[in-house]
N, C-alpha and C positions, 0 to 999 in steps of 0.2 A: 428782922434780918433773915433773909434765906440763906438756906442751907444749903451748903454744896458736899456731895458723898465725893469720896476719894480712895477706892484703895490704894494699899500702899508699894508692895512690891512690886517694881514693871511701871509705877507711875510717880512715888515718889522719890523712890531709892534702888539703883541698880540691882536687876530682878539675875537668880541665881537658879540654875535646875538642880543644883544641892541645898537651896536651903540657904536664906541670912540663917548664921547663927550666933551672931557676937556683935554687940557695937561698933567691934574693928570692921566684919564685912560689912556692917550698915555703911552704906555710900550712895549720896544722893546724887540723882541725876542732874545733871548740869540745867541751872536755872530754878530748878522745882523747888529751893528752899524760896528763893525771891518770886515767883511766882504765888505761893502759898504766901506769903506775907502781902505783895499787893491784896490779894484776896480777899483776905482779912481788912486790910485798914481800908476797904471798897465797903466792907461792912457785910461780909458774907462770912458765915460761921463756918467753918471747916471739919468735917469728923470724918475719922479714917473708921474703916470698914474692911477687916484684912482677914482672911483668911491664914489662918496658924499652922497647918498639918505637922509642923516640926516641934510643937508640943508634945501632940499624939505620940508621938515617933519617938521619941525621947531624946531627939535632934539637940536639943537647946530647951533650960527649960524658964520656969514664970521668974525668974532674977535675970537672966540673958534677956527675956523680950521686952522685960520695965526697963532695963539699960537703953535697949536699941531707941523703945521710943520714950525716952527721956531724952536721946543724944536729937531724934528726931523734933519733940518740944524746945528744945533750948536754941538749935539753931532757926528756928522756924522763928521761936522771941527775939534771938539773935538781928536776925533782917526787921527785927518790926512787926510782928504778924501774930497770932496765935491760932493753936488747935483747939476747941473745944474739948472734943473728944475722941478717944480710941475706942473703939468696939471690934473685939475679935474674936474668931473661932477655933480653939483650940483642938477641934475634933480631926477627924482625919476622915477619908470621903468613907469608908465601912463603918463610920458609926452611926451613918442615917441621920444629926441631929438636922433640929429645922433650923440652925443658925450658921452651919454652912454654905456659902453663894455656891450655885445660885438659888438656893430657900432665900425668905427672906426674913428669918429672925432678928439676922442683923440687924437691918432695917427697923423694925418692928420696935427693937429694942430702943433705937433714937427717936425715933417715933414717942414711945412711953415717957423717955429720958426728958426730951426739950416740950414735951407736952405741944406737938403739933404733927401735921402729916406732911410727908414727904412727895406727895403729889405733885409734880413738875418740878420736883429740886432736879439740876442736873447732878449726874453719878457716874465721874470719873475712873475707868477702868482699862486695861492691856489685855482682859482676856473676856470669850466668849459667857464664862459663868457669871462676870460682872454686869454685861449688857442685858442678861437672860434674868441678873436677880431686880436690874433700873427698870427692868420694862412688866416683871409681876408688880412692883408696887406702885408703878404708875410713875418712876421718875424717865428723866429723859436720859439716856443714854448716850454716854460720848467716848468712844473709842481713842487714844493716842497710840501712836506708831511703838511708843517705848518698850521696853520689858517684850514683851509676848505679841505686842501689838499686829508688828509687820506680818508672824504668825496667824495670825487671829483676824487679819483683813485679808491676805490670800483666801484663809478658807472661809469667809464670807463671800469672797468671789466666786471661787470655783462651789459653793454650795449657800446661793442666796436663802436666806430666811426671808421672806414676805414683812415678819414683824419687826427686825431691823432694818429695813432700807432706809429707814430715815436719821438713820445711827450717825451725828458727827463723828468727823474724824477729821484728830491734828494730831499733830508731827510730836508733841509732846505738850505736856501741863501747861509750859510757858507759853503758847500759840492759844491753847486755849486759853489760857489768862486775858493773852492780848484782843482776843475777840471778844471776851465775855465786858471785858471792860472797854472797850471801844467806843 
């Protein structure tokens, strides 16, 4: 079964510049529960990959973010579908860890987890640190418009990186769903 990386805010659930901090603000993007379930019963394993800073911060703490992505597991079984796994960063960008994107701890750590590499899995992401951590570990990188995105493809325009230009990009999860499965 290949693995598809996903983070979550901006890709799967309405991205906030304050911060999800409650299960109430978790609110997914139109589609992306039923997108992430086709996905799944396609036979591709799912694992989010999210960056936390509102840990750090003291924003919200580890009983808020089990809620959120418990309300995010259940509807996701809900449509039919499952997440394998969550792996996230609790650090904030001054703490240097290597499991902040775009390090690629993350990664590294699914890697140990599902005992395989992530080499050509695609890695679903809304911001430049998601594409910069797909393309150190060798996955493919796919940009959606959502969350950060529309952000995040201006300033790949107005300032090309040579290692992205081959970077997909759709309008959201669900577009990518429909082309992956096509």
């Amino acid at each position: 079964m290949a693995i598809i990386v996903l983070d979550r805010d901006g890709v799967i659930n309405q991205h906030s510049d304050n911060h999800i901090r409650s299960a109430d603000e978790w609110q997914p993007i139109a589609d992306s529960i039923e997108a992430m379930a086709q996905l799944s019963q396609a036979g591709h394993q799912l694992v989010v990959a999210t960056n936390q800073s509102g840990l750090a911060m003291g924003l919200f703490d580890l009983d808020d973010l089990e809620a959120m992505h418990a309300k995010m597991r259940a509807l996701v079984e809900d449509a039919g579908g499952e997440i394998a796994a969550i792996f996230y960063c609790p650090h904030s960008d001054d703490d240097n860890c290597r499991c902040r994107k775009p390090a690629t701890g993350l990664l590294d750590a699914i890697e140990a987890e599902f005992d395989t590499s992530l080499h050509d899995c695609y890695f679903v992401g809304d911001r430049l640190k998601d594409l910069q951590c797909a393309l150190a570990k060798g996955c493919k990188p796919v940009l959606v418009k959502t969350g950060c995105g529309e952000r995040t493809l201006l300033s790949l325009i107005e300032h090309p990186d040579p290692d992205l230009i081959t970077t997909a990009v759709f309008d959201d999860l669900s577009a990518f769903t429909k082309f992956l499965l096509q």
